[in-house]
C-alpha positions in Angstrom: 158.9 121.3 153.8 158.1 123.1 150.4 157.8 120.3 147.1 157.5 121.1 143.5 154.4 119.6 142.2 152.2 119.7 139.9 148.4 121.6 140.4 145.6 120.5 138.3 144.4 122.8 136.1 141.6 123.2 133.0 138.1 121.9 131.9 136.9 118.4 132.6 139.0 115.6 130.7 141.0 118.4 129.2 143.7 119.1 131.8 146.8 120.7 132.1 148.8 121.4 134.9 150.9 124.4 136.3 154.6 123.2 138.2 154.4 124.9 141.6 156.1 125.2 144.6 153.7 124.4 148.0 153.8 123.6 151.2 154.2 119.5 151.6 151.0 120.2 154.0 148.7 121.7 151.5 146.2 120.3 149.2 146.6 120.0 145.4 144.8 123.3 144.9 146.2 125.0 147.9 147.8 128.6 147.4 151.1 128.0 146.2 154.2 130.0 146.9 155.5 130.2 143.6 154.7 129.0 140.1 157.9 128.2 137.6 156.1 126.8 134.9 153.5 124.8 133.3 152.8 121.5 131.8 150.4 120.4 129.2 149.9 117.1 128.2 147.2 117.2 125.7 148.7 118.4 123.0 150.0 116.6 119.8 153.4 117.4 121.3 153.6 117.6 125.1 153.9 121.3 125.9 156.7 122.1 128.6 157.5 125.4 129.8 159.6 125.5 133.4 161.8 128.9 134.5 165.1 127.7 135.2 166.3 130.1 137.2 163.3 129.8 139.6 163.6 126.3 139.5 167.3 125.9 140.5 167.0 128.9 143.3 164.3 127.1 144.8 166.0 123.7 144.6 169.2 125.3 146.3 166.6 126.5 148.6 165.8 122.6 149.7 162.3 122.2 147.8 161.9 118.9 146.7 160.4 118.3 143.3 157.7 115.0 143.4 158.3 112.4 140.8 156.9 113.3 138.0 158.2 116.7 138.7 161.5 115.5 139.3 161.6 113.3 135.2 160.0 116.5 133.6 163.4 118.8 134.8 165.5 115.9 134.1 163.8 116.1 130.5 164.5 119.6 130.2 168.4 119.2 131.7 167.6 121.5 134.8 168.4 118.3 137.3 171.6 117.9 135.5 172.8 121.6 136.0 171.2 121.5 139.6 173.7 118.6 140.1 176.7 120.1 138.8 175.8 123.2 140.8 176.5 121.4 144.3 179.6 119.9 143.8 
């Protein structure tokens, strides 16, 4: 099954993270299929960047987004137009 999840990214104690979509069966820094965007909360003002478009085709694809995954997209509507999309 593919998820979107987050992948660790940057220096020690100063990480960000890139919103990718993996294999379930992979590890955290496996080769991902695709990447729709990236996450970054060290800044004054978390930084948030996710492709929509990617993220709702893969979603209609059945990828399940994790969690956290899953409150950043609702924090950026995309859950709410994923929703609308299937009825």
């Amino acid at each position: 099954m593919l998820k979107i999840r987050l992948t660790r990214m940057g220096a020690k104690k100063n990480p960000f993270y890139r919103i990718v979509v993996i294999d379930s069966r992979l590890s955290r820094s496996g080769v991902p299929t695709d990447t729709i965007g990236y996450y970054d909360p060290s800044k004054s003002d978390t930084v948030v960047k996710v492709d929509e478009e990617k993220a709702l085709a893969w979603m209609g694809k059945g990828a399940q987004p994790t969690d956290t995954v899953r409150s950043i997209l609702k924090k950026n509507g995309i859950m709410g137009k994923f929703a609308e999309s299937r009825k």
